[in-house]
ROKEPA-819264 format. One record per residue: x, y, z of N, C-alpha, C in turn. Coordinates in steps of 0.1 Angstrom, whole numbers, padded with zeros to 4 digits, always signed. Example, Ala and Ser with C-alpha at 12.3 -4.5 7.8 and 13.67 -1.06 7.14 Angstrom:
BEGIN
+0132-0057+0078+0123-0045+0078+0132-0033+0078
+0128-0022+0071+0137-0011+0071+0129+0000+0079
REM end
This chain:
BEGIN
-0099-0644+0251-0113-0644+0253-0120-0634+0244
-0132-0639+0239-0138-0630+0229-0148-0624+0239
-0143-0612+0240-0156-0602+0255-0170-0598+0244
-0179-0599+0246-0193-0591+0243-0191-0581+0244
-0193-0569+0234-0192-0557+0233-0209-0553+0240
-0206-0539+0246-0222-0539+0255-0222-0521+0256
-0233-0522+0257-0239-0503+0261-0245-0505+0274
-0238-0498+0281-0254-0498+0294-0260-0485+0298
-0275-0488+0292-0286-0472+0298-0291-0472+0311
-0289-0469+0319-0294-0470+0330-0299-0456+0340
-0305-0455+0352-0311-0445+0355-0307-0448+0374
-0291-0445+0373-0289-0450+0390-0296-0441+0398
-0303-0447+0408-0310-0462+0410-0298-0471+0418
-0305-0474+0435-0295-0484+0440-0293-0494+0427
-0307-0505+0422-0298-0512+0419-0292-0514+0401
-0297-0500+0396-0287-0498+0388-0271-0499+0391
-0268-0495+0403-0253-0493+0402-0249-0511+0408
-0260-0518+0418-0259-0529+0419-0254-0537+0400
-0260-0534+0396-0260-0540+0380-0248-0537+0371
-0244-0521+0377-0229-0517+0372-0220-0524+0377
-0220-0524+0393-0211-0533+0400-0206-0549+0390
-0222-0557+0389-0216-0568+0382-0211-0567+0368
-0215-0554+0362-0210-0556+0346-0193-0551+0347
-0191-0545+0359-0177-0543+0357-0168-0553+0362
-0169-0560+0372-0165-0571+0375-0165-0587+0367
-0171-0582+0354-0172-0594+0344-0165-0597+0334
-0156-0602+0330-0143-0594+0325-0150-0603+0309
-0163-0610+0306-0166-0615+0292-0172-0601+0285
-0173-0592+0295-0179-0574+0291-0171-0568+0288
-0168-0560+0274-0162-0554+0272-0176-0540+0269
-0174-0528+0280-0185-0518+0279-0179-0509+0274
-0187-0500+0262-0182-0491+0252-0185-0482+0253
-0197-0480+0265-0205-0469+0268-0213-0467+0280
-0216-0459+0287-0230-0459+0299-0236-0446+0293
-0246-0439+0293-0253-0440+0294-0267-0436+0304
-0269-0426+0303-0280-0421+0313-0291-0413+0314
-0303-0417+0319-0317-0407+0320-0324-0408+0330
-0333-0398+0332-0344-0400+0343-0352-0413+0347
-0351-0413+0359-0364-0426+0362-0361-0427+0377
-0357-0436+0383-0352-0435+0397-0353-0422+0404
-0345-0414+0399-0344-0400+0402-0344-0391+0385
-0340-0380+0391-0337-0370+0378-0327-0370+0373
-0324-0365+0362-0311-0371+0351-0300-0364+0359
-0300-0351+0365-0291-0344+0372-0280-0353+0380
-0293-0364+0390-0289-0371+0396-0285-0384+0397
-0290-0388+0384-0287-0398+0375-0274-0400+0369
-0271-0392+0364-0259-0389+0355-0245-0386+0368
-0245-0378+0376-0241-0374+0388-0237-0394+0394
-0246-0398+0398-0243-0411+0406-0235-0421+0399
-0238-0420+0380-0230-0431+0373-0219-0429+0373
-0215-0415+0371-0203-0409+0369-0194-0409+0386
-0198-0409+0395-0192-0410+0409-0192-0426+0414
-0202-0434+0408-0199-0452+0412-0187-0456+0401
-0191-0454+0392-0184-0454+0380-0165-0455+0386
-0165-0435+0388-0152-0435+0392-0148-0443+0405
-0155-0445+0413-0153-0450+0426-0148-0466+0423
-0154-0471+0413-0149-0483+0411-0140-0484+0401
-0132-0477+0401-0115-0476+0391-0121-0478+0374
-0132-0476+0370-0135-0479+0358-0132-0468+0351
-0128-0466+0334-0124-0453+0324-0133-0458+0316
-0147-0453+0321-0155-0454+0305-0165-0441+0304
-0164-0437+0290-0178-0428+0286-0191-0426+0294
-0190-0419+0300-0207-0415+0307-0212-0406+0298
-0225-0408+0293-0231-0397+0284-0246-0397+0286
-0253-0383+0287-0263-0377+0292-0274-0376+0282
-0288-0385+0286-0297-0388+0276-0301-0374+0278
-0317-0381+0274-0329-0370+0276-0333-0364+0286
-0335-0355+0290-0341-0349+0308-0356-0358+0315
-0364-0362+0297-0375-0358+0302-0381-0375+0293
-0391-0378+0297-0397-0388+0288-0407-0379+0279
-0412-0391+0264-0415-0386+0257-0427-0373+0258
-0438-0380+0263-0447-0370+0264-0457-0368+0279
-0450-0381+0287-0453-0377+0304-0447-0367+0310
-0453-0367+0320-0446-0354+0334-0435-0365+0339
-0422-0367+0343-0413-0370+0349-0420-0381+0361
-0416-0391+0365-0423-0392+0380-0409-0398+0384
-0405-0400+0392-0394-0402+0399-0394-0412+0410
-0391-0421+0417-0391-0432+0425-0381-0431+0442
-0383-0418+0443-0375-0414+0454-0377-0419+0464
-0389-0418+0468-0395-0432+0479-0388-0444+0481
-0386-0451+0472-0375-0463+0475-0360-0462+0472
-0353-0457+0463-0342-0453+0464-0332-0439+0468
-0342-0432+0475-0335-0421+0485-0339-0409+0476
-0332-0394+0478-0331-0382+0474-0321-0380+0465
-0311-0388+0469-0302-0388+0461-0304-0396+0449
-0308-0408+0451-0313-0419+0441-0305-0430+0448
-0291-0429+0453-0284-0441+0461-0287-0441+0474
-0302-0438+0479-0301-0443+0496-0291-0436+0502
-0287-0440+0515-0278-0435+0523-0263-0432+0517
-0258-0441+0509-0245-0441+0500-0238-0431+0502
-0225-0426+0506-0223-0414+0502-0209-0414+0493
-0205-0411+0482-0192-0415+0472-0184-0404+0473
-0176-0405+0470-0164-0395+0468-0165-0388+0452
-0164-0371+0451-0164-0369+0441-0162-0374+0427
-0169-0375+0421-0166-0383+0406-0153-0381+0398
-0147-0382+0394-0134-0380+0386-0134-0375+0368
-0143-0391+0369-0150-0388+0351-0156-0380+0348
-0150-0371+0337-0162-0359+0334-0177-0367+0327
-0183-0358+0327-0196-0360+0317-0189-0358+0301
-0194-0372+0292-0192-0369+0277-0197-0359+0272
-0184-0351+0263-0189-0341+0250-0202-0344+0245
-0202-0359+0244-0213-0361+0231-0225-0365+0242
-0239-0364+0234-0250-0369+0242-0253-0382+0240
-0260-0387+0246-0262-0403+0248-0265-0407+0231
-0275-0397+0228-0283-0404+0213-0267-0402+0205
-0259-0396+0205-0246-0396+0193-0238-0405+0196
-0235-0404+0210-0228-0412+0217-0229-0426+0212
-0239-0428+0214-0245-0446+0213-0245-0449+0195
-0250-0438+0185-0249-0439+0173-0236-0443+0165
-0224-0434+0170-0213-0432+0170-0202-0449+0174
-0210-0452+0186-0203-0463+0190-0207-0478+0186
-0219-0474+0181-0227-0488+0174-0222-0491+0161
-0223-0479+0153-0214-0473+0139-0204-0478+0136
-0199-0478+0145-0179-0480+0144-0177-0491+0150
-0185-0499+0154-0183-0515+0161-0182-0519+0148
-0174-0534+0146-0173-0542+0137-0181-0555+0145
-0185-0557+0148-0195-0566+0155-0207-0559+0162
-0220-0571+0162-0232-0564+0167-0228-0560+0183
-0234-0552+0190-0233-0546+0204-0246-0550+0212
-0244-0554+0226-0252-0558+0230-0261-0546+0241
-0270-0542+0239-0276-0530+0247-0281-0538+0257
-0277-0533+0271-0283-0541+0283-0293-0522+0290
-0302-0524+0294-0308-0512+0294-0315-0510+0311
-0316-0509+0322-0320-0513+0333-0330-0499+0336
-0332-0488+0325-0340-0478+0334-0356-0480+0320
-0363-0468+0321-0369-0464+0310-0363-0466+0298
-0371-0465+0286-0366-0470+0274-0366-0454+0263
-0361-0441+0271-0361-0429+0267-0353-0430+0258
-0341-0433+0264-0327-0428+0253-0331-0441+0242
-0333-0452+0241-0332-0461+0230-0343-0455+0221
-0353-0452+0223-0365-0450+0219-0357-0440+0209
-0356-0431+0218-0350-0415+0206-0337-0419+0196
-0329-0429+0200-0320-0430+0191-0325-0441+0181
-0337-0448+0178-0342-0455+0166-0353-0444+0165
-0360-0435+0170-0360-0426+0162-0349-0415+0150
-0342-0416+0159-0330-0405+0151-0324-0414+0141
-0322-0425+0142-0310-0432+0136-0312-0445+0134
-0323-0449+0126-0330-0463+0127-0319-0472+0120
-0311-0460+0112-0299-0480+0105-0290-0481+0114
-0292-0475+0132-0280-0485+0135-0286-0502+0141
-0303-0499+0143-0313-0514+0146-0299-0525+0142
-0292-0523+0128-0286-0538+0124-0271-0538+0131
-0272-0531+0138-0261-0533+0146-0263-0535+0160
-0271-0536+0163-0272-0545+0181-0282-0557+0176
-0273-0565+0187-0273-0580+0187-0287-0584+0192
-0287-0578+0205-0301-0579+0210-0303-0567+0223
-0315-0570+0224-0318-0556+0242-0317-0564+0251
-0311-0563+0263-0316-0570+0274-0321-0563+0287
-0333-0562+0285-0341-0550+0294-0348-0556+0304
-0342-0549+0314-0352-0554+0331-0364-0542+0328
-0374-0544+0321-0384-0537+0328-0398-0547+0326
-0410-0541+0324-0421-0550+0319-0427-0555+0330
-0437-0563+0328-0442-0575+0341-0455-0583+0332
-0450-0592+0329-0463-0602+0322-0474-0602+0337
-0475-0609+0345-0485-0609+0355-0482-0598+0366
-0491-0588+0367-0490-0579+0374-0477-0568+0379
-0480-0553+0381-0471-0546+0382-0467-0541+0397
-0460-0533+0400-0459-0529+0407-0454-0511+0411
-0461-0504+0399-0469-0488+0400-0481-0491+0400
-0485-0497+0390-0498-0497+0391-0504-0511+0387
-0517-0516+0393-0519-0529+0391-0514-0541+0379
-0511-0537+0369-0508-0541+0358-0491-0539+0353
-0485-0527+0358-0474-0519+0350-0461-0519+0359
-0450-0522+0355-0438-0522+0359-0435-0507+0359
-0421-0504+0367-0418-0490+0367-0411-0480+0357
-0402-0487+0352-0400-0487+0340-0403-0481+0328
-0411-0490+0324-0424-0490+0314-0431-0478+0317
-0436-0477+0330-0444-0469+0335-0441-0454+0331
-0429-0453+0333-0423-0437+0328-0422-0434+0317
-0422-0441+0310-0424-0439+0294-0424-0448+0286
-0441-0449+0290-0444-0462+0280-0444-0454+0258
-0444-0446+0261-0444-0440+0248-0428-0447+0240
-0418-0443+0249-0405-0449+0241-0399-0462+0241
-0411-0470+0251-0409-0484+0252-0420-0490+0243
-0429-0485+0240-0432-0490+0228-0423-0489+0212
-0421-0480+0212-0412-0480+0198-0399-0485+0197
-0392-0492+0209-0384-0500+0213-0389-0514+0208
-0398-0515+0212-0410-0534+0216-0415-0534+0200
-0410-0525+0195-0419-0527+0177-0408-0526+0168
-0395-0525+0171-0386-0520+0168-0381-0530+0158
-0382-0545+0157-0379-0554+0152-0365-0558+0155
-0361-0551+0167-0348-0553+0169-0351-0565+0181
-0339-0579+0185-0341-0585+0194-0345-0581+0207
-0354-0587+0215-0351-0581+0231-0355-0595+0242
-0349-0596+0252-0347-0602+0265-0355-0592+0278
-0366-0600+0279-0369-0591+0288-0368-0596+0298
-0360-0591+0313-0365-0595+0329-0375-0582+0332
-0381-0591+0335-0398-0584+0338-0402-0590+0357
-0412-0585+0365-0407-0587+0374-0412-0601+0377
-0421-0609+0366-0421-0625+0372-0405-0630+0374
-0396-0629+0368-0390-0631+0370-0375-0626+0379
-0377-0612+0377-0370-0606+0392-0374-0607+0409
-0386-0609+0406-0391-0610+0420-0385-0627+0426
-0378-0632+0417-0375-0647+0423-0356-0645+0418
-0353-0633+0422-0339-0631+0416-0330-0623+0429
-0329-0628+0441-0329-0621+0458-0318-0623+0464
-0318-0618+0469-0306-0623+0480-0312-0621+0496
-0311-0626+0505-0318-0622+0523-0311-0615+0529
-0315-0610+0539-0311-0603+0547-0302-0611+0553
-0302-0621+0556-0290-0633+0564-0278-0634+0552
-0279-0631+0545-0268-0636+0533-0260-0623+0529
-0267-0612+0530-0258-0598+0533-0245-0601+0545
-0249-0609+0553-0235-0612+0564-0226-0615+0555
-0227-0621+0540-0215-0626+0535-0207-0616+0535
-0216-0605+0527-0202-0592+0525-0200-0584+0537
-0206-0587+0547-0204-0576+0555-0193-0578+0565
-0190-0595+0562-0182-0601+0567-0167-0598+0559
-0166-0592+0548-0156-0587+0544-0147-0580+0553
-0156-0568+0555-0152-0556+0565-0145-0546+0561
-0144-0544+0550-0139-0529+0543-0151-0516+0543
-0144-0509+0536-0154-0496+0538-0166-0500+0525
-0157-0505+0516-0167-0508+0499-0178-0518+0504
-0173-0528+0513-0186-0539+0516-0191-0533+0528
-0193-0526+0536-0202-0519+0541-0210-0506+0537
-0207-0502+0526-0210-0490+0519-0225-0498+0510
-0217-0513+0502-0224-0523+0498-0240-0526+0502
-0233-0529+0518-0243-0539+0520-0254-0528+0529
-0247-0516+0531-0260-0504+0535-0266-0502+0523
-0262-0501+0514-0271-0496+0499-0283-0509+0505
-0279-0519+0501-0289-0529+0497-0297-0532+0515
-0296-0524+0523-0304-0527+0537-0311-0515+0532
-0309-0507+0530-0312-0492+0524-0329-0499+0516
-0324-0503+0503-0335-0509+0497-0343-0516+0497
-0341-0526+0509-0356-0538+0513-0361-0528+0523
-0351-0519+0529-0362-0513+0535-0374-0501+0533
-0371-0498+0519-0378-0482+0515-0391-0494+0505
-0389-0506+0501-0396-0514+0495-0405-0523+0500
-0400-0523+0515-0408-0540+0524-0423-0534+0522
-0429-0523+0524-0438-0518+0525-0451-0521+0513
-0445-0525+0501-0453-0526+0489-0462-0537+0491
-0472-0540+0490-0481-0555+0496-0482-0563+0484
-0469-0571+0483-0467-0581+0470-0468-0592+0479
-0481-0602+0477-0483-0612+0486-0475-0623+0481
-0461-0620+0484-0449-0635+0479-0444-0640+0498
-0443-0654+0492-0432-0654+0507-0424-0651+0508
-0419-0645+0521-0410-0638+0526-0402-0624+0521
-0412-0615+0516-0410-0604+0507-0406-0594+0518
-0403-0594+0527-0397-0584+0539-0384-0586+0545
-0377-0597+0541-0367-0603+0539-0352-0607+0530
-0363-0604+0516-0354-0611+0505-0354-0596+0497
-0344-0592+0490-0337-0579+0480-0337-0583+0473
-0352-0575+0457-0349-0577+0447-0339-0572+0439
-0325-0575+0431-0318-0574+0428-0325-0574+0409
-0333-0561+0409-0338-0564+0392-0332-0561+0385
-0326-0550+0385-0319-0546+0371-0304-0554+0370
-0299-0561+0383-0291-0570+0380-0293-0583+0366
-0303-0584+0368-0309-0596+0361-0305-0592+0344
-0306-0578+0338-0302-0577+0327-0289-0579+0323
-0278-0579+0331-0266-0576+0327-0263-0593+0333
-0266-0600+0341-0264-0616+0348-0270-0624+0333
-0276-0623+0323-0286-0631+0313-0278-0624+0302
-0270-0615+0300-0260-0614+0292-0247-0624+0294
-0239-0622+0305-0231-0632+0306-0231-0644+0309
-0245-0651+0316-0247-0664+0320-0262-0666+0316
-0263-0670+0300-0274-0668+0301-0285-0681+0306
-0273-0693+0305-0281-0708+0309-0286-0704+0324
-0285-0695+0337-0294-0693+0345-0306-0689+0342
-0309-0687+0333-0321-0684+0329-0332-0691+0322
-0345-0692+0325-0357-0699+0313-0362-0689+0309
-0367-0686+0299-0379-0679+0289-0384-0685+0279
-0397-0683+0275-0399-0682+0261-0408-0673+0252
-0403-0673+0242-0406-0663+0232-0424-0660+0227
-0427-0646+0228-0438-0641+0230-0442-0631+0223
-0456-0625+0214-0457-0617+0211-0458-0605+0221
-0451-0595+0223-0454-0585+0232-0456-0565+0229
-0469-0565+0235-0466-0548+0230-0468-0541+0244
-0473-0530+0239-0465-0516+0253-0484-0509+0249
-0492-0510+0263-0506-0504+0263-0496-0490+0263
-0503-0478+0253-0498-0463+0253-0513-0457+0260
-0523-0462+0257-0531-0453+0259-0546-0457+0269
-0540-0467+0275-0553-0473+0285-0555-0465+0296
-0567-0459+0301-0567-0450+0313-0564-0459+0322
-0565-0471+0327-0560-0480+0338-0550-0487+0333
-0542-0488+0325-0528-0498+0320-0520-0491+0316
-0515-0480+0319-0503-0473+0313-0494-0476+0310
-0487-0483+0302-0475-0488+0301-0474-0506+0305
-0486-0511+0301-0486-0521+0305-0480-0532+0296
-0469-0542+0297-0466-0552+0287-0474-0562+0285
-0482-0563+0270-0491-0569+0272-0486-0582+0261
-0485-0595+0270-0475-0605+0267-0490-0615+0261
-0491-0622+0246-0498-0630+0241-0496-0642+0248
-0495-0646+0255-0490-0662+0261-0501-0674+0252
-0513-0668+0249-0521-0678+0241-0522-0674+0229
-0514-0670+0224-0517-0664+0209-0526-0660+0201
-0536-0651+0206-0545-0649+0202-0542-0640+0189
-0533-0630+0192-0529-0616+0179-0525-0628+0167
-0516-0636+0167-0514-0641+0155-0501-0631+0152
-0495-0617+0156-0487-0615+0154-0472-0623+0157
-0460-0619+0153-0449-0625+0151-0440-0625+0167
-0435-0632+0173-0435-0628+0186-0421-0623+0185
-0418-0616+0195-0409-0603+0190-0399-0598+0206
-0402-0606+0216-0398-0609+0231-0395-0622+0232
-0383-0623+0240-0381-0634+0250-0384-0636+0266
-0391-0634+0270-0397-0635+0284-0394-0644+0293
-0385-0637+0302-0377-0645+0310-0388-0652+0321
-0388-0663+0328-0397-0661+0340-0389-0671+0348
-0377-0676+0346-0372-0687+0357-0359-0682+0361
-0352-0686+0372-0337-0681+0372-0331-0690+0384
-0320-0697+0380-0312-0705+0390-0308-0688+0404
-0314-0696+0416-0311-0680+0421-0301-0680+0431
-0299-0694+0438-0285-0698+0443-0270-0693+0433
-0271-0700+0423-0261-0693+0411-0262-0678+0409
-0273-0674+0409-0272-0657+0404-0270-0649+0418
-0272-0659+0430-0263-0647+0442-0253-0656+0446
-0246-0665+0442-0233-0666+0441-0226-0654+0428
-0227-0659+0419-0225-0647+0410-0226-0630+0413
-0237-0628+0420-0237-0616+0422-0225-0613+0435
-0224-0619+0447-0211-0621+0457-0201-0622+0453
-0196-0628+0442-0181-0633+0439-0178-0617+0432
-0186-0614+0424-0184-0601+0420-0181-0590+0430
-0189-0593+0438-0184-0581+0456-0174-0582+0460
-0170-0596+0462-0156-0599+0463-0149-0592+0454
-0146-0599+0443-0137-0591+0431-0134-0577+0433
-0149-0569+0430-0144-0553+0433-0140-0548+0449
-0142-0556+0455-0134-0556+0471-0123-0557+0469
-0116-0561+0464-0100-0569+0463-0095-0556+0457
-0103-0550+0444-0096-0536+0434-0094-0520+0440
-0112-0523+0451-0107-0510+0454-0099-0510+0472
-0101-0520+0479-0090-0523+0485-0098-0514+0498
REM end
């Protein structure tokens, strides 16, 4: 099998580690790196969670420590829905894996460098660390294949009327990402919000009955419940678990679950009501070159079978 070479930046975040779970379980992934910054919680605790799900799930890979801070915001953090810790109730057994020598921006430079094939950057937090490493090091752009980034929201956000969370924390480095002329895939939340699993379909894993599928399936009761409260007028939104940052790493290895199409897209930096808002041409008005793939469909039967079989899987490893 020829595996996809991949980086993953992420900011655990229940369902960042939801998202690690499937990229480790995917054996067309071969990952060369993680990767970590603020957003969910603080990098402290960020870095701390990758490095302890990481180990917990028998994996040997590089964890390396972005930026503390976004570019030129105050920090805002999402503790409200993913706990103090950033994993909800979760509680892991000390990490194993140390933290990398190197920092994320060398780290990632270093590992894109020395690929003999392009690398695919799957990205599920803020766009800090990518942002600063095409600042630092704009010739490795020809060495990733494409981004595949859960953030954004063509129709409406959910920080602020317009703005995904994401985005939201530093729209500064997600714009110089979005201009980058490098490929990018975005799951934005038209498309996450139809990307779920129910509360009735958690019996699948709970039906397992080990300590890993109940550890599992409290993370994700953990999370519809610190979220039910947001007034997204969808059916049955008190119910169903957005599984978003899964969606980046599920559209890497399966990408026919998915529809999009391609869009001019940029990043509002400076709107006093749009901060960070992705602002997707759907009628072409800019005339600019479109420079996104905008996900908005997703087989979702298939992407929570996919996401289960993978629970299974790492059930069976760590036993």
């Amino acid at each position: 099998m020829n595996k996809i070479p991949v980086i993953i930046d992420c900011d655990p975040g229940i369902d960042d580690v939801m998202a690690l779970l499937l990229a480790f379980a995917r054996e067309e992934l071969d990952i060369r790196l993680i990767t970590t910054e603020p957003g969910n919680q603080t990098q402290e605790k960020t870095i701390y969670n990758a490095r302890a799900f990481t180990s917990f799930m028998k994996q040997n890979i590089e964890i390396a420590r972005g930026l503390d801070t976004p570019f030129f915001h105050q920090l805002e953090v999402a503790a409200e829905v993913h706990g103090e810790s950033g994993l909800g109730d979760m509680v892991l057994p000390a990490p194993t894996l140390p933290e990398s020598s190197r920092s994320a921006i060398d780290a990632m430079k270093d590992v894109l460098q020395s690929s003999e094939e392009p690398i695919v950057l799957i990205a599920t937090g803020p766009l800090t660390n990518i942002g600063a490493l095409f600042l630092a090091h704009p010739e490795v752009k020809k060495k990733i294949r494409y981004i595949s980034y859960m953030g954004g929201a063509a129709v409406g956000g959910n920080t602020t009327p317009t703005t995904e969370f994401n985005v939201f924390v530093d729209p500064h480095a997600a714009d110089i990402v979005f201009r980058s002329g490098v490929p990018i895939v975005m799951s934005g939340l038209d498309l996450t919000h139809k990307s779920f699993v129910t509360l009735e379909e958690i019996a699948e894993v709970e039906a397992l009955e080990t300590e890993f599928a109940r550890q599992i399936s409290s993370l994700m009761k953990f999370y519809i419940h610190h979220t039910k409260q947001t007034p997204f007028h969808e059916e049955n939104y008190e119910t169903n678990i957005r599984l978003h940052d899964l969606c980046a790493v599920s559209y890497v290895v399966t990408p026919e679950l998915f529809k999009g199409d391609e869009y001019h897209v940029e990043i509002e930096i400076e709107g006093r009501l749009t901060r960070g808002t992705t602002v997707v041409d759907y009628m072409e008005r800019t005339g600019l070159p479109k420079n996104v793939k905008v996900l908005h469909t997703v087989d979702r039967e298939a992407f929570r079978k996919q996401f289960f079989q993978a629970i299974e899987k790492m059930n069976r490893l760590i036993g």
